[in-house]
C-alpha positions in Angstrom: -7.9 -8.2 26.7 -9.2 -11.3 25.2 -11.7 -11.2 22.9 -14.1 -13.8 20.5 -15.7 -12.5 17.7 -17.9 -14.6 15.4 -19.0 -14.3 11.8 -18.2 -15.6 8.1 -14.3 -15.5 7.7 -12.0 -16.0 4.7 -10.1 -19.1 6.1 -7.9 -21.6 4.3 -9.2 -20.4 1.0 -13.0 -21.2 2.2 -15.4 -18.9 3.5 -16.6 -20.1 6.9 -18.7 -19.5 10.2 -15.9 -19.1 12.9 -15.3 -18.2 15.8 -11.6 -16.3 16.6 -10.0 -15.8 19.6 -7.1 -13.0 19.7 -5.6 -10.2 21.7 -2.4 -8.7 19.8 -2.4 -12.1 18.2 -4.5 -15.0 17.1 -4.9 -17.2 20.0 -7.9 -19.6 18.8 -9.6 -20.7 15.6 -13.0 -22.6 16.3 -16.4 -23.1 15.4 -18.7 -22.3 18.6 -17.9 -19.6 20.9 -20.1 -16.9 22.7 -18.7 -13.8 21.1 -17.5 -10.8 22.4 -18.0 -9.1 18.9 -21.0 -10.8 16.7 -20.8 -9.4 13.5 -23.9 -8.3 11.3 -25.4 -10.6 8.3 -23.6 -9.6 5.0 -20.0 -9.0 6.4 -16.8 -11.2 5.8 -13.5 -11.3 7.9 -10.4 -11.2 5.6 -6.9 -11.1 6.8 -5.6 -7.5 7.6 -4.9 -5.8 4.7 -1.3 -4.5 3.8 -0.7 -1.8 1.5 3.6 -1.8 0.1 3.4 1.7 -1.1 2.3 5.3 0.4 3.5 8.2 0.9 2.3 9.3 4.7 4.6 12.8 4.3 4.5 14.3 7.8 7.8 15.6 9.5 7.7 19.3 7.5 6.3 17.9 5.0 2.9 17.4 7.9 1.0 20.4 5.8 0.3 17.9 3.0 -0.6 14.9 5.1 0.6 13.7 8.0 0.4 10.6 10.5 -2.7 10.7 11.8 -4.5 11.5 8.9 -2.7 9.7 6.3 -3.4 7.0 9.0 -6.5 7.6 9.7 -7.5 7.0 6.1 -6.1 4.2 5.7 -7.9 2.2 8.4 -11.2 3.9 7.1 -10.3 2.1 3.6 -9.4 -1.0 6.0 -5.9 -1.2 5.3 -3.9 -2.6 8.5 -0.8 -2.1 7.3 1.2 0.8 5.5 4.9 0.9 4.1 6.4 4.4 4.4 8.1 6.0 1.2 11.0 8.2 2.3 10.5 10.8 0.1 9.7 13.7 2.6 11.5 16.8 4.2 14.2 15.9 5.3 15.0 13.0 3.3 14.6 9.4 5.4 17.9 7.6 4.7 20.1 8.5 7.9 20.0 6.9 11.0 18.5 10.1 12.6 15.9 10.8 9.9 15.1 7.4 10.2 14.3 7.1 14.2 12.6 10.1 14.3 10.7 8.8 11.5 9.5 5.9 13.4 8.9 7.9 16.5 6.7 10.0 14.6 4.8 6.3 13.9 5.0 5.0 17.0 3.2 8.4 18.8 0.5 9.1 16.2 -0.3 5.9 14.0 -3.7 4.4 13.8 -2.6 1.8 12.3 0.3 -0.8 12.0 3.5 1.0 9.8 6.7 0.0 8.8 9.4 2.9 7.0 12.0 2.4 4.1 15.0 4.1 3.7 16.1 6.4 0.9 19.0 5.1 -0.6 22.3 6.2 1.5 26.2 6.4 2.1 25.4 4.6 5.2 24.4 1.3 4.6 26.1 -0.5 7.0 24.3 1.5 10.0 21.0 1.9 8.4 21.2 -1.7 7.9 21.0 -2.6 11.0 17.7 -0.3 11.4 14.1 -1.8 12.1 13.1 -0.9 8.7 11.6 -2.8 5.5 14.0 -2.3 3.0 14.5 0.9 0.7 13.0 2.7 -2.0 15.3 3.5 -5.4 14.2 6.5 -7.1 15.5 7.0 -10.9 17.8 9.4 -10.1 19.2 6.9 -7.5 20.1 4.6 -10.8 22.6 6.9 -11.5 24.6 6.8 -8.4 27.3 4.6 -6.7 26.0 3.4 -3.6 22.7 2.6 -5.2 24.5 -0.8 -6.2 25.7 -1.4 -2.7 22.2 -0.8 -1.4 21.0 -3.0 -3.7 23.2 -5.8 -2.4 21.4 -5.9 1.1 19.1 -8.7 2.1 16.4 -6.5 3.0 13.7 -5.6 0.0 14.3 -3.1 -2.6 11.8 -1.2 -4.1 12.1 0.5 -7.6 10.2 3.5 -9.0 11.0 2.0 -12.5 11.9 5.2 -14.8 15.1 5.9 -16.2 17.1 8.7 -15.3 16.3 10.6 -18.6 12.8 10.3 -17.9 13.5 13.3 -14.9 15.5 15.4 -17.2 13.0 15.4 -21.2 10.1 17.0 -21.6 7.4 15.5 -19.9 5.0 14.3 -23.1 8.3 12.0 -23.3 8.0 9.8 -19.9 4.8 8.3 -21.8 7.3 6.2 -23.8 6.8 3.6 -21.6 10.4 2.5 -22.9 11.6 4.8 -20.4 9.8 2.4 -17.7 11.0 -0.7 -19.2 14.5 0.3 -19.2 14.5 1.3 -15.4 14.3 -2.7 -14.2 17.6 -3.7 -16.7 19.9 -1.7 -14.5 19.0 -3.8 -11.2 18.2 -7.0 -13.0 21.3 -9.1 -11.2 19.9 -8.0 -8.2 17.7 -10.2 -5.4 15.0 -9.3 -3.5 13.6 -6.5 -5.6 10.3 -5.5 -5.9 8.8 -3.4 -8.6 6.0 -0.8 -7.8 3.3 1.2 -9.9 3.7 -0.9 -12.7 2.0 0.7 -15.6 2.0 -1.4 -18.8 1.7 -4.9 -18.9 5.4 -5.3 -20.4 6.7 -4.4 -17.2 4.6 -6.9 -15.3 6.1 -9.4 -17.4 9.5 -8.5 -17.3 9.8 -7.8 -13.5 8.3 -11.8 -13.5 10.8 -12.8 -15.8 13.7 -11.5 -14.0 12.7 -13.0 -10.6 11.0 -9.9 -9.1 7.8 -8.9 -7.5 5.7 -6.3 -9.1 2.5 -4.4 -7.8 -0.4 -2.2 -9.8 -2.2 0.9 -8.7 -6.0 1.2 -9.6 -5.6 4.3 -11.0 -2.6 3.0 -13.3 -5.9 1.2 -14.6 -8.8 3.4 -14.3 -8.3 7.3 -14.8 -8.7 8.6 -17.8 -5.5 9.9 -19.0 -3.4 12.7 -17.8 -5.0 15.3 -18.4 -4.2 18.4 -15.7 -2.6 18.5 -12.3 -5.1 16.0 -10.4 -4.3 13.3 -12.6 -0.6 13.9 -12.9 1.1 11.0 -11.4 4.6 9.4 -12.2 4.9 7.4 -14.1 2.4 9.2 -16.3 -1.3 7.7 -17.0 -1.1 5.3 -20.1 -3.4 5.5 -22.9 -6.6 3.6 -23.0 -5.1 0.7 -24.5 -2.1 0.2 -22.1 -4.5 0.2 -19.3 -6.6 -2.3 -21.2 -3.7 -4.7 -21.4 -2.9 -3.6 -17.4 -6.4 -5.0 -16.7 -5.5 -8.1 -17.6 -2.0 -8.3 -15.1 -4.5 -8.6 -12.2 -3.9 -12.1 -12.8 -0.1 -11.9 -12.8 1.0 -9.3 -10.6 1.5 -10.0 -6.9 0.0 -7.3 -5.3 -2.0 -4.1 -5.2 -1.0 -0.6 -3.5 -2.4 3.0 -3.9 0.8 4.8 -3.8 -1.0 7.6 -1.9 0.5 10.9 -2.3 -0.8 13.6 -1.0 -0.2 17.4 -2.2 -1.9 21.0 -0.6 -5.0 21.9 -2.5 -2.9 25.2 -3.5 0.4 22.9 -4.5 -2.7 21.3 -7.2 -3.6 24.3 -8.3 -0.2 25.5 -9.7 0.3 25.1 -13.4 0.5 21.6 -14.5 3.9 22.3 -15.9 5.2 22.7 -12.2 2.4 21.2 -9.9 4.0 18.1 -8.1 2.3 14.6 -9.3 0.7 12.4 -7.5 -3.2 10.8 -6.5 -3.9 10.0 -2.7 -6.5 7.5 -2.2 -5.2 5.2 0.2 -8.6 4.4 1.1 -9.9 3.4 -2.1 -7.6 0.3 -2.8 -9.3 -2.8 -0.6 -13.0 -1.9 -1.8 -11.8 -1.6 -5.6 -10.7 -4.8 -5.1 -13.4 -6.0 -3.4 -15.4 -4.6 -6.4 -13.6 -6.1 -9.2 -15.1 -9.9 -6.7 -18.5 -8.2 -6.7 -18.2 -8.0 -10.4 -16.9 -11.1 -11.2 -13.6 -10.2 -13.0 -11.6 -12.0 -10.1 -12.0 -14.4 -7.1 -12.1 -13.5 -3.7 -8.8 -16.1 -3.1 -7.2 -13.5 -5.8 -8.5 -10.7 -4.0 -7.0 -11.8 -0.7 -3.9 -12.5 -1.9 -4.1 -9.4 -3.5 -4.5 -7.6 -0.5 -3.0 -9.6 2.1 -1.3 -12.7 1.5 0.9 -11.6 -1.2 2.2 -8.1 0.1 2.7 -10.2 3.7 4.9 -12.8 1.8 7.0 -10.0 0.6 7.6 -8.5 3.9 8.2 -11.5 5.2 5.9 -10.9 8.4 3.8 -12.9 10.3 0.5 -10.8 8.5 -2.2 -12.3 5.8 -3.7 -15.1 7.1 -6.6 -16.1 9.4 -4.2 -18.2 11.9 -2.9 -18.9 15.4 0.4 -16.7 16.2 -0.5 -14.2 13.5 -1.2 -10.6 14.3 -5.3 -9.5 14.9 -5.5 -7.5 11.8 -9.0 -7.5 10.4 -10.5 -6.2 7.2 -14.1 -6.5 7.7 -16.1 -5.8 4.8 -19.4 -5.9 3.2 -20.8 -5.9 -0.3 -23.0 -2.7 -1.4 -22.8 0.1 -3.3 -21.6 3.5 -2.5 -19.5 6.2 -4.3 -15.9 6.4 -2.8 -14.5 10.0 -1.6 -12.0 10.5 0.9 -13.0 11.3 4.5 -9.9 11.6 7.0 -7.3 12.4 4.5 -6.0 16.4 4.2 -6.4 15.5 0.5 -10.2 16.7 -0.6 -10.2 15.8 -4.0 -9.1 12.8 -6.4 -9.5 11.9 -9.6 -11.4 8.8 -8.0 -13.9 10.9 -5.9 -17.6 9.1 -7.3 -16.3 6.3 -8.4 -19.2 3.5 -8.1 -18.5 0.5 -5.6 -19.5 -2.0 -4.5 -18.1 -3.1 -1.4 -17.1 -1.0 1.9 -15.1 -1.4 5.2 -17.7 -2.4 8.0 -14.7 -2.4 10.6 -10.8 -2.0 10.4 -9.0 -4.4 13.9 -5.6 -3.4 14.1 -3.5 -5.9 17.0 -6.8 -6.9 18.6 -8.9 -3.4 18.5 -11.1 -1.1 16.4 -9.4 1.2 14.6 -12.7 2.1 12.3 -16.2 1.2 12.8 -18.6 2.2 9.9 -16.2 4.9 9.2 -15.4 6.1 12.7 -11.5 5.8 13.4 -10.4 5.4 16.7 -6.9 6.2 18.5 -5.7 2.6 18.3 -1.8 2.6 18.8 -0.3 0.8 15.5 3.4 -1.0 15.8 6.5 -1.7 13.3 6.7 -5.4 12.6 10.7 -4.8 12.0 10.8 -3.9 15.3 9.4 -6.8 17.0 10.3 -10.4 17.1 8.8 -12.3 14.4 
């Protein structure tokens, strides 16, 4: 079905009254149409929003989160897109793990996904695979066919901590040496991309070296680590650190929640052997949208941010308003509310009351609703790597 809908758009950098014209794609861009879908005074289309880094789990690891609610939350935060981490049971980096992977997408997704590999003695099958790239953990850094992996074309994504840093006593992975360190053993390497920066030295080392970097929000705005709700790797910095992080919004290329979900009981183990990680996959687009509200960025940062930037990685016709792209809308609006997750298995973050000050009015994933005012829908999501371009 063909469908117009009309309102204020983010648009060649300028926010104008459009009209659009889509189904899967973007058919028509133009200034008087009788819409289909007339949005309400005080929203603004932006380009789909793509989020590099989460953790969906499912497969047997489903008890903590799987597709359709780690989904599910993400088009209630209005993200349109969502890279897989391969970190669940079994391990994603054969060619079966892989396709059932996927198949487990393709059934249950709300909203558009793509996968990444583990790194594997396979490489020259996996390769071949409709997936993004693959994800280097630090105890990958210490093995052989890490460097063959790292010699693909497709994007490789480092966890950057050093080996050591899985084997000391925790208190020592807030050296954030131990970070630092991680990106020197991949640094002749192309197409690498360097997640959950936490200090701004890695920011500007991963620039240095030719790579692409992202932040996490929390990275910047909990409070320390201080039991098993906060524990994340790598670890909370101090005040200061997260100070100087603030001010890589300006320099990194992109922003991603690395949402990992745990059991409620899983949290409530002792914080010497509860599993880290923070799910808020949902929180992301209006933090971001908050920090425009506020004035501590633009909205064209914002968007690239969101969209443009993570879509330029990929390499995917995502993250602008424009003919040919996909129909992936993140509608939002500017008011204040206090975020908490909704759809996820996860119940409690160390985000839940934050204050903010833009919401998701409506999520459109390839030409439908996938959330209205916090309603998600069963729209089917697809794998860009497994379509033509």
């Amino acid at each position: 079905m063909i469908l117009w809908i009309k309102g204020k758009a983010y648009l060649n950098k300028e926010i104008k009254e459009v009209c659009i014209n889509f189904d899967r794609r973007i058919k028509e861009i133009k200034s008087i149409c009788k819409p289909d879908i007339d949005l309400p005074q005080g929203t603004l289309i932006l380009p789909g929003a793509i989020d590099l880094h989460t953790h969906i789990r499912g497969l047997k690891l489903s008890y903590k989160e799987d597709v359709v609610s780690g989904t599910s939350e993400a088009s209630y935060g209005g993200v349109t897109l969502i890279g897989d981490m391969p970190n669940t049971i079994p391990f994603v980096n054969t060619v079966e793990t892989i396709t059932t992977k996927l198949k487990e997408f393709e059934y249950y997704s709300r909203v558009d996904y793509f996968v990444y590999s583990g790194v594997t003695k396979d490489l020259e099958k996996v390769d071949k695979l409709p997936i993004a790239g693959y994800k280097i953990f630090p105890e990958d850094l210490e093995k052989e066919e890490t460097f063959e992996v790292l010699k693909s074309r497709k994007l490789k994504i480092l966890h950057p901590e050093v080996p050591l840093a899985l084997k000391s006593n925790r208190k020592l992975r807030l050296n954030i040496w131990y970070e630092i360190g991680a990106l020197y053993y991949v640094k002749a390497y192309q197409n690498v991309h360097i997640t959950h920066a936490t200090n701004i030295r890695t920011v500007r080392l991963a620039k240095e070296l030719g790579f692409t970097v992202d932040i996490t929000p929390h990275h910047l705005l909990v409070n320390g680590e201080k039991d098993c709700l906060t524990k994340v790797n790598p670890p909370i910095r101090d005040i200061n650190e997260r100070l100087w992080l603030l001010q890589a919004i300006s320099e990194v290329d992109t922003i991603v929640s690395d949402h990992a979900p745990h059991a409620s009981f899983e949290k409530l183990q002792p914080y010497e052997v509860c599993p880290p990680g923070i799910a808020a996959v949902s929180f992301t687009v209006p933090f971001t949208l908050t920090l425009v509200s506020k004035g501590i960025i633009s909205i064209d940062r914002a968007v690239e941010l969101i969209s443009t930037n993570p879509a330029r990685i990929l390499n995917i016709p995502y993250g602008d308003i424009k003919e040919n792209n996909y129909a992936n809308f993140t509608i939002i609006q500017f008011n204040d509310w206090r975020y908490s997750t909704k759809y996820s298995r996860v119940i409690e973050t160390p985000l839940d009351g934050f204050p903010l000050k833009a919401s998701v009015y409506m999520t459109i994933v390839q030409g439908k609703a996938s959330n209205l005012e916090g309603e998600v829908f069963p729209v089917k999501g697809i794998n860009p790597f497994g379509e033509d371009k």
